[in-house]
PQR file of N, CA, C, O and H, with PARSE charges and radii, in Angstrom:
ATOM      1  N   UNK A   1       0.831  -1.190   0.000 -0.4000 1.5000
ATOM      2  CA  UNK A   1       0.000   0.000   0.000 -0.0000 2.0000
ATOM      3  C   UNK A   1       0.874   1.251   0.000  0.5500 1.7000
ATOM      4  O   UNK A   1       0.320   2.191  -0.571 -0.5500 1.4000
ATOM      5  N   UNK A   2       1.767   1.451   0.355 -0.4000 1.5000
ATOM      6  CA  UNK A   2       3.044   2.411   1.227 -0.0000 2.0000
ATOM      7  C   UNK A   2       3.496   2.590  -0.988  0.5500 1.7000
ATOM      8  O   UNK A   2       3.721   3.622  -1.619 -0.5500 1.4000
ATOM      9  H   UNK A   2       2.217   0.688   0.819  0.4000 1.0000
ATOM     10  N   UNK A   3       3.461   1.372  -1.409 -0.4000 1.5000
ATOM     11  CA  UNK A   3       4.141   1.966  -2.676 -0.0000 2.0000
ATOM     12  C   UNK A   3       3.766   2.880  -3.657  0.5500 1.7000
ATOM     13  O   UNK A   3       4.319   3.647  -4.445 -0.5500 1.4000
ATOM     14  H   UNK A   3       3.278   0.533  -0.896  0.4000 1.0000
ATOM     15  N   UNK A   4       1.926   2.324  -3.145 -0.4000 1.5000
ATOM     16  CA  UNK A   4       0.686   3.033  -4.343 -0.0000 2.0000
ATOM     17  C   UNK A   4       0.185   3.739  -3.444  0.5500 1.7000
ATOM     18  O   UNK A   4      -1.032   3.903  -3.528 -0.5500 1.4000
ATOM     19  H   UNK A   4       1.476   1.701  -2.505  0.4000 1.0000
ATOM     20  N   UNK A   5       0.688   4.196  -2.643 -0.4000 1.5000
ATOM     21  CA  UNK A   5      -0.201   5.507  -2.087 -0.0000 2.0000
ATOM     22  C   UNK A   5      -1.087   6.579  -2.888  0.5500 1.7000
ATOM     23  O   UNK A   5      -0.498   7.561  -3.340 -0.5500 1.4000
ATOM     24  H   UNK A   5       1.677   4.063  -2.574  0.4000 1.0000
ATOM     25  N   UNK A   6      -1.825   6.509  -2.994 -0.4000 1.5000
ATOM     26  CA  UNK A   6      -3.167   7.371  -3.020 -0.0000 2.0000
ATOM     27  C   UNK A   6      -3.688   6.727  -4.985  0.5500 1.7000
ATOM     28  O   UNK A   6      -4.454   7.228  -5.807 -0.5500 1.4000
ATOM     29  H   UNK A   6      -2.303   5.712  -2.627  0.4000 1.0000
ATOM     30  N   UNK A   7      -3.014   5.756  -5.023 -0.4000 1.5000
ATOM     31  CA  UNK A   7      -3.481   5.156  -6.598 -0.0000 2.0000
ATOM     32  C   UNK A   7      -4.185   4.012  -5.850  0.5500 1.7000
ATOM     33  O   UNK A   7      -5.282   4.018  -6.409 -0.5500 1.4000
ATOM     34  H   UNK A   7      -2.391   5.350  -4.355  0.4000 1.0000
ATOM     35  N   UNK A   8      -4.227   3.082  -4.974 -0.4000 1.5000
ATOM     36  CA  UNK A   8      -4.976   2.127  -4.958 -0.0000 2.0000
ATOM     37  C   UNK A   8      -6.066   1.879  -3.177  0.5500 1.7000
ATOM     38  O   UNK A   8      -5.889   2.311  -2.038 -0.5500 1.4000
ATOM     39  H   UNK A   8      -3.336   3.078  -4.520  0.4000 1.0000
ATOM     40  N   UNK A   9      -6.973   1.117  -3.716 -0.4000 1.5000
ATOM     41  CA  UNK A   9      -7.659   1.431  -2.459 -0.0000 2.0000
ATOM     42  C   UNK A   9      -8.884   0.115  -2.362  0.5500 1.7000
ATOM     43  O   UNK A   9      -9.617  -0.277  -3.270 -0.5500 1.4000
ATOM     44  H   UNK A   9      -7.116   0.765  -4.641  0.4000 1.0000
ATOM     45  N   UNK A  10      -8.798  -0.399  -0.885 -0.4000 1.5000
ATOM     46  CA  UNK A  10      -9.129  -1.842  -0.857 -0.0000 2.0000
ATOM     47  C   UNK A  10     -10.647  -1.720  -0.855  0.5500 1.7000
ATOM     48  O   UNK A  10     -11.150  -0.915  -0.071 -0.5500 1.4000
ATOM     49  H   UNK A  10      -8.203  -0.080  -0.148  0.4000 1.0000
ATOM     50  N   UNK A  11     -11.372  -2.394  -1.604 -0.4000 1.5000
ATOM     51  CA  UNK A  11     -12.438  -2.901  -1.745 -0.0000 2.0000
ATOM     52  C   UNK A  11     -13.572  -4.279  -0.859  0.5500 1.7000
ATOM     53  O   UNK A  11     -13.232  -5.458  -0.950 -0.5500 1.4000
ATOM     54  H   UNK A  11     -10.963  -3.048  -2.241  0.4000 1.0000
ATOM     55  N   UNK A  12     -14.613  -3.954  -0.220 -0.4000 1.5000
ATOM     56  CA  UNK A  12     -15.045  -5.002   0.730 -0.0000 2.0000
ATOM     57  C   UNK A  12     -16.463  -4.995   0.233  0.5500 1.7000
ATOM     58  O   UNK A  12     -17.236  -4.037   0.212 -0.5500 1.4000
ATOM     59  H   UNK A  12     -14.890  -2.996  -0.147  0.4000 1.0000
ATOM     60  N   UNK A  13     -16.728  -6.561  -0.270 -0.4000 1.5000
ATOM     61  CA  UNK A  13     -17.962  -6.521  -0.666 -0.0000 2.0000
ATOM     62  C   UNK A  13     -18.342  -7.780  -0.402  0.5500 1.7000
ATOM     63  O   UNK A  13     -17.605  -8.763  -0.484 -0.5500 1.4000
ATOM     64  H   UNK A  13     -16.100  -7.339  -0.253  0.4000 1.0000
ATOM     65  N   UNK A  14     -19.436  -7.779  -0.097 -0.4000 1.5000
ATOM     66  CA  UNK A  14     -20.592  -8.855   1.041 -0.0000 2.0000
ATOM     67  C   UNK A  14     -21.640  -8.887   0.305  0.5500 1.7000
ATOM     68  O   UNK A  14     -22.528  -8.173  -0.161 -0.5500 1.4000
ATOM     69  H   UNK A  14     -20.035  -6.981  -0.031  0.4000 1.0000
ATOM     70  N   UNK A  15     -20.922 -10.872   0.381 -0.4000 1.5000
ATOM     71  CA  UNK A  15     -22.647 -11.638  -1.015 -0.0000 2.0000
ATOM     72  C   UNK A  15     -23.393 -12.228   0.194  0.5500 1.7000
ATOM     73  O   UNK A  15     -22.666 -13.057   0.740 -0.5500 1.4000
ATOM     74  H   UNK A  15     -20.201 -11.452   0.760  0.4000 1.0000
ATOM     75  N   UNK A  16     -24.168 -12.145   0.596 -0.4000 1.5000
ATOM     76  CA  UNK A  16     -25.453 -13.098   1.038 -0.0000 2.0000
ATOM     77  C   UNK A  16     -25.287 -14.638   0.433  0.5500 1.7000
ATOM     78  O   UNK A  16     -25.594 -14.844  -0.741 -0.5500 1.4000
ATOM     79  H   UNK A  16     -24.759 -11.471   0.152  0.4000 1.0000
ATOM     80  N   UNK A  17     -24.933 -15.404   1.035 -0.4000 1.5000
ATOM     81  CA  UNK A  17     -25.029 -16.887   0.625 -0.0000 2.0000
ATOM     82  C   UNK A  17     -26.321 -17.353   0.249  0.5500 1.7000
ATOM     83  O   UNK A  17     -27.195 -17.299   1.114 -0.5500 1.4000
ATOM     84  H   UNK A  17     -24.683 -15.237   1.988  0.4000 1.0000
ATOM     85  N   UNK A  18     -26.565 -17.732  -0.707 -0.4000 1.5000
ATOM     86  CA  UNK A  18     -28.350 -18.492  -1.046 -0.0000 2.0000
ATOM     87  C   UNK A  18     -28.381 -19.825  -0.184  0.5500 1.7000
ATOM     88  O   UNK A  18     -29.511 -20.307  -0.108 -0.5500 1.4000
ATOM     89  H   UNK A  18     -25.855 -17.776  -1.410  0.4000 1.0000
ATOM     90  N   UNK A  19     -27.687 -20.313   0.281 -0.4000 1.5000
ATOM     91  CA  UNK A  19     -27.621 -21.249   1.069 -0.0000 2.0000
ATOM     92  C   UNK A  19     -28.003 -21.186   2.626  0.5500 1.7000
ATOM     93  O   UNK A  19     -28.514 -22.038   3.352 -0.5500 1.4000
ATOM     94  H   UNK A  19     -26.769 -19.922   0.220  0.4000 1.0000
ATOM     95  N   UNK A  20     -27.598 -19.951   2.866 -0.4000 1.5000
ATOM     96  CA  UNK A  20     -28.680 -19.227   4.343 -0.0000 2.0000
ATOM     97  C   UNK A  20     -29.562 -18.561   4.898  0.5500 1.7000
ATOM     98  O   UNK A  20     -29.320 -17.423   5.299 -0.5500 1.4000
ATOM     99  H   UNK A  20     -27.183 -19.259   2.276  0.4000 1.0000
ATOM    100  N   UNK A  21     -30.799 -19.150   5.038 -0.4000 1.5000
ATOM    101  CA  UNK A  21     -31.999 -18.975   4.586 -0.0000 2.0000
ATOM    102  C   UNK A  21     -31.785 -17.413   5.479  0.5500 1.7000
ATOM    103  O   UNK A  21     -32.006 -16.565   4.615 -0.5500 1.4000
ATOM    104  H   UNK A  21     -30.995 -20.074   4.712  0.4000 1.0000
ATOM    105  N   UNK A  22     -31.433 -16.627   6.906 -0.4000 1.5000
ATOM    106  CA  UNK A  22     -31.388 -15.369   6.585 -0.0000 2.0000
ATOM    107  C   UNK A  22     -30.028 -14.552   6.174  0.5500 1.7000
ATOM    108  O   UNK A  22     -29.826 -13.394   6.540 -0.5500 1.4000
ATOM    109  H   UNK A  22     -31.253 -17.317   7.608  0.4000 1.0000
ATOM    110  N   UNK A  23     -29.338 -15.132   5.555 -0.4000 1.5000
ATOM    111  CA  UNK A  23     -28.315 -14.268   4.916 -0.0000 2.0000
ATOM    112  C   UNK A  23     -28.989 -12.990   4.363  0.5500 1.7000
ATOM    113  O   UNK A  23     -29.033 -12.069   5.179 -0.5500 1.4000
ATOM    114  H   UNK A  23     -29.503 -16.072   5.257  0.4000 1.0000
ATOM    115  N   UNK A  24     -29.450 -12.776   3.309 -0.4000 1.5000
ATOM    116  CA  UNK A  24     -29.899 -11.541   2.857 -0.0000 2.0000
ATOM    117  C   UNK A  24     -30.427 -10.605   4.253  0.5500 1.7000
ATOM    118  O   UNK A  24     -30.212  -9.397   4.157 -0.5500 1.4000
ATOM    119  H   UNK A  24     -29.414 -13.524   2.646  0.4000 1.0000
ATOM    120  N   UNK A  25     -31.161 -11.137   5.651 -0.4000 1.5000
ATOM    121  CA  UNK A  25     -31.528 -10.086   6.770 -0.0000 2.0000
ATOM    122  C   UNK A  25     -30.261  -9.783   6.942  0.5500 1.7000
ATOM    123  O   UNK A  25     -29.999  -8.588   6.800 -0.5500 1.4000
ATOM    124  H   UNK A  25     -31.335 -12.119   5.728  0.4000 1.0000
ATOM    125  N   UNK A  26     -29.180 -10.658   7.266 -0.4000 1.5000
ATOM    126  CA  UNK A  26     -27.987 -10.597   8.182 -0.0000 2.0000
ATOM    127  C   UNK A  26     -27.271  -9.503   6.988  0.5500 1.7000
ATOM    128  O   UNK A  26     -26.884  -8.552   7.668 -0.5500 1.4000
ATOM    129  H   UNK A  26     -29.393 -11.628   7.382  0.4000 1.0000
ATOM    130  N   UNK A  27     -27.054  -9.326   6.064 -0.4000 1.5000
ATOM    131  CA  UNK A  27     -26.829  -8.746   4.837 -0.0000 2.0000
ATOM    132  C   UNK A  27     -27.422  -7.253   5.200  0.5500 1.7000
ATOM    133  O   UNK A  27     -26.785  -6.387   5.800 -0.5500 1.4000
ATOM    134  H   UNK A  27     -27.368 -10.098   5.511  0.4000 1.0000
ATOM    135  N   UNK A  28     -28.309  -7.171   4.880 -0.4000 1.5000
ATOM    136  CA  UNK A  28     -29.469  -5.816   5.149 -0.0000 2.0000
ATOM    137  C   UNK A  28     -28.971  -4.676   6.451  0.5500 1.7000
ATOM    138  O   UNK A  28     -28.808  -3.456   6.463 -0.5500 1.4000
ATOM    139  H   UNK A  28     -28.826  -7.875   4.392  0.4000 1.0000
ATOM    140  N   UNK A  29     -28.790  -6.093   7.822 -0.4000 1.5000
ATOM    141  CA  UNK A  29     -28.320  -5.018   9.106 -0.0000 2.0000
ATOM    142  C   UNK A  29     -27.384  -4.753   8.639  0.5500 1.7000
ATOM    143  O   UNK A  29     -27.267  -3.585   8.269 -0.5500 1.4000
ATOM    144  H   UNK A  29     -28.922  -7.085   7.812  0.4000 1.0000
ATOM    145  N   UNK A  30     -26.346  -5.625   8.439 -0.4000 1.5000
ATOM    146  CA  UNK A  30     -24.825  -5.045   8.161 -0.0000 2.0000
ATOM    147  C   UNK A  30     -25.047  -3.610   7.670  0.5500 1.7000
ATOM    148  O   UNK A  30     -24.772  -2.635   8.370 -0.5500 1.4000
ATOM    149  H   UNK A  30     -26.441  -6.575   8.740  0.4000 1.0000
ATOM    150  N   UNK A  31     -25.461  -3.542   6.670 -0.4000 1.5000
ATOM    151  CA  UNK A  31     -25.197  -2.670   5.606 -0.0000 2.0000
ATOM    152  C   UNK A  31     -26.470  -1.019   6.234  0.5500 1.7000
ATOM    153  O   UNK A  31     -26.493   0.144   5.832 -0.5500 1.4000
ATOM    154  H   UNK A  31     -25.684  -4.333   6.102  0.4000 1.0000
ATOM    155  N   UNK A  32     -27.174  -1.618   7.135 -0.4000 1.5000
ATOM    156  CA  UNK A  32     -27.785  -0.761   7.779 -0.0000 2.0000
ATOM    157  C   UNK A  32     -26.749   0.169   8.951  0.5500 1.7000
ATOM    158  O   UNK A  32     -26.481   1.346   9.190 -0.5500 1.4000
ATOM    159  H   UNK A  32     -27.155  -2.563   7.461  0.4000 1.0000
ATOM    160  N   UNK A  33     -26.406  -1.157   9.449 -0.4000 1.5000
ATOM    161  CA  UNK A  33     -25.101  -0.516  10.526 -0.0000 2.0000
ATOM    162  C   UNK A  33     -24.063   0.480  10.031  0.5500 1.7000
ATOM    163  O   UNK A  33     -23.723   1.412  10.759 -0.5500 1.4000
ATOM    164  H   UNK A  33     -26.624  -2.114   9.255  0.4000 1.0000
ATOM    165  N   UNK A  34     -23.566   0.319   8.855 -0.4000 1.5000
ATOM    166  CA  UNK A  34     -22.812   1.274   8.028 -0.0000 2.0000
ATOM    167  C   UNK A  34     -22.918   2.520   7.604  0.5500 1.7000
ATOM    168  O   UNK A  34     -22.039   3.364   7.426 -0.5500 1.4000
ATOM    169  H   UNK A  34     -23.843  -0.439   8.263  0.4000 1.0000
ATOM    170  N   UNK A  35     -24.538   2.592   7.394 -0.4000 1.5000
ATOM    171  CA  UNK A  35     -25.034   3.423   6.956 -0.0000 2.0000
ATOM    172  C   UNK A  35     -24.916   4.234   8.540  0.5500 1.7000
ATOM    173  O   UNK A  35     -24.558   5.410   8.603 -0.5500 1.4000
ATOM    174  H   UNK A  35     -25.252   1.907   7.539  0.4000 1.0000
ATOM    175  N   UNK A  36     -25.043   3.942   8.985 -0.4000 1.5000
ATOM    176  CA  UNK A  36     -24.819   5.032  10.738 -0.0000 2.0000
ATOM    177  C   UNK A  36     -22.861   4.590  11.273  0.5500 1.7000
ATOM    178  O   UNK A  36     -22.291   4.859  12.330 -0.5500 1.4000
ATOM    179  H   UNK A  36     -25.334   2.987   8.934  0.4000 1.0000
ATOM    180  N   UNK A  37     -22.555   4.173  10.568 -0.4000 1.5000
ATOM    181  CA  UNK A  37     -20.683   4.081  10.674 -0.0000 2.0000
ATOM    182  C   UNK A  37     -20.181   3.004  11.322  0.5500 1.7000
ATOM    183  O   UNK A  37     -18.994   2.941  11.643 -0.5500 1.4000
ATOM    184  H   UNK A  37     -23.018   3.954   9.709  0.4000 1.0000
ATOM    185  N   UNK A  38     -21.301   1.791  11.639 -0.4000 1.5000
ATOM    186  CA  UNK A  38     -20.926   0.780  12.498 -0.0000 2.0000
ATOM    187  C   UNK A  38     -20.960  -0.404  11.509  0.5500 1.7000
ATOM    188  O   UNK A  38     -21.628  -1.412  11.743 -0.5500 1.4000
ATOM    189  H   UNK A  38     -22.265   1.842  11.378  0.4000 1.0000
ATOM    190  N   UNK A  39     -20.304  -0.267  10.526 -0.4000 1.5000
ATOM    191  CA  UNK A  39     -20.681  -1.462   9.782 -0.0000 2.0000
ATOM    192  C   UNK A  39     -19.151  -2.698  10.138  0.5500 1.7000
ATOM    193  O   UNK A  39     -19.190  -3.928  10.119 -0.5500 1.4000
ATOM    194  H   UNK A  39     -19.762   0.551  10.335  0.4000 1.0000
ATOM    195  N   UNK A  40     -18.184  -1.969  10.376 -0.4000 1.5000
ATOM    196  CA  UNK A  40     -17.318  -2.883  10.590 -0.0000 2.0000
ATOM    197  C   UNK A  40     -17.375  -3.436  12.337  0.5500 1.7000
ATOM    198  O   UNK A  40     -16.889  -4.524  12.646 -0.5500 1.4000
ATOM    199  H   UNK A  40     -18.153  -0.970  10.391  0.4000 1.0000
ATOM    200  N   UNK A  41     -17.835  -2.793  13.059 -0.4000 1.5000
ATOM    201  CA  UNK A  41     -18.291  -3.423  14.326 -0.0000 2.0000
ATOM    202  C   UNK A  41     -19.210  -4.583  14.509  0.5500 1.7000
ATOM    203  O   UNK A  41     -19.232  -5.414  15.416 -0.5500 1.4000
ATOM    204  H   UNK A  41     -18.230  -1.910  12.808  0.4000 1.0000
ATOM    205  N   UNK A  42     -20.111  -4.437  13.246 -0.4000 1.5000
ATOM    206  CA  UNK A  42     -21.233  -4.799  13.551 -0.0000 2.0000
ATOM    207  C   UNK A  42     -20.673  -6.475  12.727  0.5500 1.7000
ATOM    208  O   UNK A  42     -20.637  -7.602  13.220 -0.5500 1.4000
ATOM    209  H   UNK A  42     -20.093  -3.761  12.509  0.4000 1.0000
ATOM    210  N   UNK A  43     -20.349  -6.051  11.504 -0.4000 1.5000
ATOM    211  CA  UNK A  43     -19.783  -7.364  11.243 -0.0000 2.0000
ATOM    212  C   UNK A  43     -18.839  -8.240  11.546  0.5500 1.7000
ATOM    213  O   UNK A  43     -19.142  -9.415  11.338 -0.5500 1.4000
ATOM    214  H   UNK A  43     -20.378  -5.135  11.104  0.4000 1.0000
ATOM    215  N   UNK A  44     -18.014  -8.071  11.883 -0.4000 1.5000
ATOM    216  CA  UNK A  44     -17.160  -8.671  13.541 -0.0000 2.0000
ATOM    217  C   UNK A  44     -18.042  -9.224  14.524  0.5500 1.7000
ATOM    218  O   UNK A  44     -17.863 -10.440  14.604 -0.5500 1.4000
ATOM    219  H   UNK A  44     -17.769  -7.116  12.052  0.4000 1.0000
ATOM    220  N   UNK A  45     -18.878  -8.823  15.262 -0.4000 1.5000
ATOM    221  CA  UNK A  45     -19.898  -9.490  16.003 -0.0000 2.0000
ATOM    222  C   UNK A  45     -20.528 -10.112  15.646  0.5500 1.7000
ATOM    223  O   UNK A  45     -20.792 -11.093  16.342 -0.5500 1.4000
ATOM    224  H   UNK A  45     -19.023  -7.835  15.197  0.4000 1.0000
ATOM    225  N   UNK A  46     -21.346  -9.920  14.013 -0.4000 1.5000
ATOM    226  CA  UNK A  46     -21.547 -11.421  13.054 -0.0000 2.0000
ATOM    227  C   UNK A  46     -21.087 -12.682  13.167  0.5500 1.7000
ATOM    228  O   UNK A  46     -21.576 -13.749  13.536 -0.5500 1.4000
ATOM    229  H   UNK A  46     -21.132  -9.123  13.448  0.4000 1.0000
ATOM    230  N   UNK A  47     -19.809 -12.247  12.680 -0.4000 1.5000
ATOM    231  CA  UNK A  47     -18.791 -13.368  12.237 -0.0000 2.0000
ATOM    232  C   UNK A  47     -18.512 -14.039  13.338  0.5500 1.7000
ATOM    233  O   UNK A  47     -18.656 -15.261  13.350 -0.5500 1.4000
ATOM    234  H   UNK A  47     -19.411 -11.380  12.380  0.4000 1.0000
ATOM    235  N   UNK A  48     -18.024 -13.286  14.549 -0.4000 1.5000
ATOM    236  CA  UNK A  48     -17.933 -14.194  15.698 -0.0000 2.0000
ATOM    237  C   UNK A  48     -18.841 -14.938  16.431  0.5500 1.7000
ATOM    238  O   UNK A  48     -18.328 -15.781  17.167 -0.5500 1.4000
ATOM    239  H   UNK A  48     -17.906 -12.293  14.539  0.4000 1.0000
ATOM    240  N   UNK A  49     -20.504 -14.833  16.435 -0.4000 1.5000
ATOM    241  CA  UNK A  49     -21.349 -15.396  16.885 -0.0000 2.0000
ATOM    242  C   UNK A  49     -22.018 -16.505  15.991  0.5500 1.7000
ATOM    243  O   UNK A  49     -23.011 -17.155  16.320 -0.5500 1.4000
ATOM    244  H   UNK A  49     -20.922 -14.148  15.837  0.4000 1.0000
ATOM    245  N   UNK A  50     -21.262 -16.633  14.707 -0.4000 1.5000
ATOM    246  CA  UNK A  50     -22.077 -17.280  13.931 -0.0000 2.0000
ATOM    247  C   UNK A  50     -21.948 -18.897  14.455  0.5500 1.7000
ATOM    248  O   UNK A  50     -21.056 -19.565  14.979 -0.5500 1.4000
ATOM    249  H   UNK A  50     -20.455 -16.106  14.440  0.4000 1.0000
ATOM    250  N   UNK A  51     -23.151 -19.110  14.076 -0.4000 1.5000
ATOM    251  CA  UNK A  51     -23.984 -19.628  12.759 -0.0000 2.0000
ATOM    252  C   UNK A  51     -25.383 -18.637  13.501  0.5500 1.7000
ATOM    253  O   UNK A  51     -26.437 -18.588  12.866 -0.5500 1.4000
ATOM    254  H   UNK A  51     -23.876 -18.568  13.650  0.4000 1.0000
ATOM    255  N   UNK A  52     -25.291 -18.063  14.547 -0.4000 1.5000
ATOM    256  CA  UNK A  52     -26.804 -17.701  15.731 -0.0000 2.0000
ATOM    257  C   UNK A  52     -27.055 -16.077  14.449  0.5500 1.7000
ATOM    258  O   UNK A  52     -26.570 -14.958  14.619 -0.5500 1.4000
ATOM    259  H   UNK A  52     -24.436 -18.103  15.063  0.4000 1.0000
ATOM    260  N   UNK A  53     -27.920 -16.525  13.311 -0.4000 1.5000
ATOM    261  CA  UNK A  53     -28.642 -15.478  12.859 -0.0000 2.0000
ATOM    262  C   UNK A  53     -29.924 -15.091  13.073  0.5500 1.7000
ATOM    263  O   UNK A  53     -30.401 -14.160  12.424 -0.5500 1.4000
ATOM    264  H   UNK A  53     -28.314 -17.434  13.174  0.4000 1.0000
ATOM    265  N   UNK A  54     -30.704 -15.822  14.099 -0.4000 1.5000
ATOM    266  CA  UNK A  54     -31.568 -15.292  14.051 -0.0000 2.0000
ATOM    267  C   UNK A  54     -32.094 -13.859  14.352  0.5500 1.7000
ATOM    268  O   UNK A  54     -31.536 -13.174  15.208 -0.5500 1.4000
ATOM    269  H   UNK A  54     -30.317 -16.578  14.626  0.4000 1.0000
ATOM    270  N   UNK A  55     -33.108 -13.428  13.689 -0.4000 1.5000
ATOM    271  CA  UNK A  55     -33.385 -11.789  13.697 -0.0000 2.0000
ATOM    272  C   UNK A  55     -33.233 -11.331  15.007  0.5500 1.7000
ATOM    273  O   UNK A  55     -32.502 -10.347  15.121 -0.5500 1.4000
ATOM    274  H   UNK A  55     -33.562 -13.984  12.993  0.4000 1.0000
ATOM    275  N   UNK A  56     -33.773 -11.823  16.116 -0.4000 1.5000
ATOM    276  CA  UNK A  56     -33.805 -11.314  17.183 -0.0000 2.0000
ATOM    277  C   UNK A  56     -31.480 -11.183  17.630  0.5500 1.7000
ATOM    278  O   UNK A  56     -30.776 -10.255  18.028 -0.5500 1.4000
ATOM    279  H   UNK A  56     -34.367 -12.622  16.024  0.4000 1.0000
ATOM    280  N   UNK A  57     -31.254 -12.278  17.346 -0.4000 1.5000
ATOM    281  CA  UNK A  57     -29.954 -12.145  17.134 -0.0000 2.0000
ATOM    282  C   UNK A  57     -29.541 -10.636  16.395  0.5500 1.7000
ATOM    283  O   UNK A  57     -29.163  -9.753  17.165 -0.5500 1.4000
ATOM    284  H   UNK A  57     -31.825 -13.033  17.023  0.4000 1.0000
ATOM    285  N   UNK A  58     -29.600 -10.352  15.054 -0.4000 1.5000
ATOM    286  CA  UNK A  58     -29.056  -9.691  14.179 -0.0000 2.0000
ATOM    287  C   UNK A  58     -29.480  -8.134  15.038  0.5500 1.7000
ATOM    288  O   UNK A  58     -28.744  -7.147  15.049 -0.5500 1.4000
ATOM    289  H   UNK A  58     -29.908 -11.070  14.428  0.4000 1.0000
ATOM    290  N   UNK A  59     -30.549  -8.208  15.577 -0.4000 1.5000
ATOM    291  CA  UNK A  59     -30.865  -6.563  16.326 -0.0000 2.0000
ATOM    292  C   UNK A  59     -30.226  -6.787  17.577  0.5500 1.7000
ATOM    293  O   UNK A  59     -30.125  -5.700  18.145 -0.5500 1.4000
ATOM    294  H   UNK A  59     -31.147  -9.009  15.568  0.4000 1.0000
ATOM    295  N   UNK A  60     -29.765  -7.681  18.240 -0.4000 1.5000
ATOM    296  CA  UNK A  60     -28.716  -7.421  19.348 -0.0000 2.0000
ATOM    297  C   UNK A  60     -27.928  -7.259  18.869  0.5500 1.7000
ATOM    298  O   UNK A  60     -27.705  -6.067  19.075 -0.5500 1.4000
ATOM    299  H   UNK A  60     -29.847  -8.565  17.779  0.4000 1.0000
ATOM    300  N   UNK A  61     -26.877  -7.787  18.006 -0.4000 1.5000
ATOM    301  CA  UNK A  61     -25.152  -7.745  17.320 -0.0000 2.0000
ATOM    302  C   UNK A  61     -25.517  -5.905  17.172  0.5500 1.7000
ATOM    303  O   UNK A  61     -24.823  -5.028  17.686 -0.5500 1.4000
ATOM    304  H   UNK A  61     -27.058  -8.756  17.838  0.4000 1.0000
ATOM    305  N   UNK A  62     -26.707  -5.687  16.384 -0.4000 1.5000
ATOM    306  CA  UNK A  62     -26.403  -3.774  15.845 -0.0000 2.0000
ATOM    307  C   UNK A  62     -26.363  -3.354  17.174  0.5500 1.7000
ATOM    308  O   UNK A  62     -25.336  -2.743  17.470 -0.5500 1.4000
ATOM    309  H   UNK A  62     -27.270  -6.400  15.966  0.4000 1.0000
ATOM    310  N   UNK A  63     -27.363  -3.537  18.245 -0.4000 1.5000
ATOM    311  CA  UNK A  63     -27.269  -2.782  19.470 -0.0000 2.0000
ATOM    312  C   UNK A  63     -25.906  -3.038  19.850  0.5500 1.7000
ATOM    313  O   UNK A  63     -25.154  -2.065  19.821 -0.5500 1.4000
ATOM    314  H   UNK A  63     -28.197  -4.033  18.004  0.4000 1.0000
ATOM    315  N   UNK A  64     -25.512  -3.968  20.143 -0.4000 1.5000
ATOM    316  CA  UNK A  64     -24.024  -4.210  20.895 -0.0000 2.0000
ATOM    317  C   UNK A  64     -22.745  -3.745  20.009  0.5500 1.7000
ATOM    318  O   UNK A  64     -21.637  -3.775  20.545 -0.5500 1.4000
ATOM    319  H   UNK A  64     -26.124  -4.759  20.167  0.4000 1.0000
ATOM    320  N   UNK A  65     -22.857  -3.376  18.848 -0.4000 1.5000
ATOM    321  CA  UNK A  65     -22.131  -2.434  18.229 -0.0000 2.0000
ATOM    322  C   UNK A  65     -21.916  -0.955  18.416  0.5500 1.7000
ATOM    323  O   UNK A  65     -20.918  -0.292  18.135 -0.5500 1.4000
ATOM    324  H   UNK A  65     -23.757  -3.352  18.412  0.4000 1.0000
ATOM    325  N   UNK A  66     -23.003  -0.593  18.922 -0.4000 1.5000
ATOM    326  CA  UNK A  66     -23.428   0.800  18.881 -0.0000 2.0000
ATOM    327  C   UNK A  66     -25.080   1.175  18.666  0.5500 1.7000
ATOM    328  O   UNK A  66     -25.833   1.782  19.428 -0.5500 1.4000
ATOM    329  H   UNK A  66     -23.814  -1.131  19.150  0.4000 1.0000
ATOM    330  N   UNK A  67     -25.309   0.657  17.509 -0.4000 1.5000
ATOM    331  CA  UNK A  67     -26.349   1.128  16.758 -0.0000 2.0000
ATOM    332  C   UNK A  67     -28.074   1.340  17.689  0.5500 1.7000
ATOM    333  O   UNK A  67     -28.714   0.496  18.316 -0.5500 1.4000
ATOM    334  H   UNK A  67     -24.698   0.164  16.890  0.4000 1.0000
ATOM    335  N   UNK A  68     -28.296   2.391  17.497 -0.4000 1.5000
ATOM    336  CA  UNK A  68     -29.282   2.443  18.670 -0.0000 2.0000
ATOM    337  C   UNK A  68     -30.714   1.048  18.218  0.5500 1.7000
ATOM    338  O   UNK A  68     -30.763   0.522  17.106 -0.5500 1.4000
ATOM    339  H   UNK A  68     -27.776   3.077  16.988  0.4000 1.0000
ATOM    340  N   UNK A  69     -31.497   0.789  19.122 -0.4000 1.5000
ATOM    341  CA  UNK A  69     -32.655   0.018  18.639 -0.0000 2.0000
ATOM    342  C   UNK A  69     -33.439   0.588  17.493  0.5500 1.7000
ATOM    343  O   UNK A  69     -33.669  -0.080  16.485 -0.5500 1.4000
ATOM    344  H   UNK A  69     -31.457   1.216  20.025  0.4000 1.0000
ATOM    345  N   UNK A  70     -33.892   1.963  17.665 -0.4000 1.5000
ATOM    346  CA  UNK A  70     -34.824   2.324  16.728 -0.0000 2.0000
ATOM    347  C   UNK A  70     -34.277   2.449  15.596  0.5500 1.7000
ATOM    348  O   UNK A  70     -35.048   2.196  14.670 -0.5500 1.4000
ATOM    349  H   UNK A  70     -33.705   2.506  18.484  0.4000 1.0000
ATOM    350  N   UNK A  71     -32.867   2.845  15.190 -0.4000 1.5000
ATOM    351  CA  UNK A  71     -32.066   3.202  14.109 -0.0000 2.0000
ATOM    352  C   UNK A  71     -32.524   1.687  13.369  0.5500 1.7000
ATOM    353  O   UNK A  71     -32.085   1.384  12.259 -0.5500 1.4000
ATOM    354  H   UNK A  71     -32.240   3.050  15.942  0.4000 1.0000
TER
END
């Protein structure tokens, strides 16, 4: 990075597996969390609790990131 300074710049992009029936919710918060600046918190707490997606799951991981309930 130090060589291409200000020419290159890392890219992070998140597919929803069709194979998990709520990937696309778990998908949705993420990208909700981001949208208020917690998206890399929030997905870290994903990743580490997984396979536990359920919804009621996915609105604790945003709260315990930051992200308020109502947001």
């Amino acid at each position: 990075m130090k060589e291409y300074d200000g020419r290159v710049r890392i890219v992070f992009n998140d597919f929803p597996l069709p194979s998990h029936k709520l990937a696309p919710l778990a998908h949705e918060a993420a990208r909700c969390a981001g949208a208020l600046g917690q998206y890399w918190p929030y997905h870290d707490r994903l990743f580490a609790n997984q396979p536990e997606f359920e919804r009621d799951d996915l609105v604790r991981y945003a709260v315990e990131a930051g992200v308020s309930r109502e947001a």
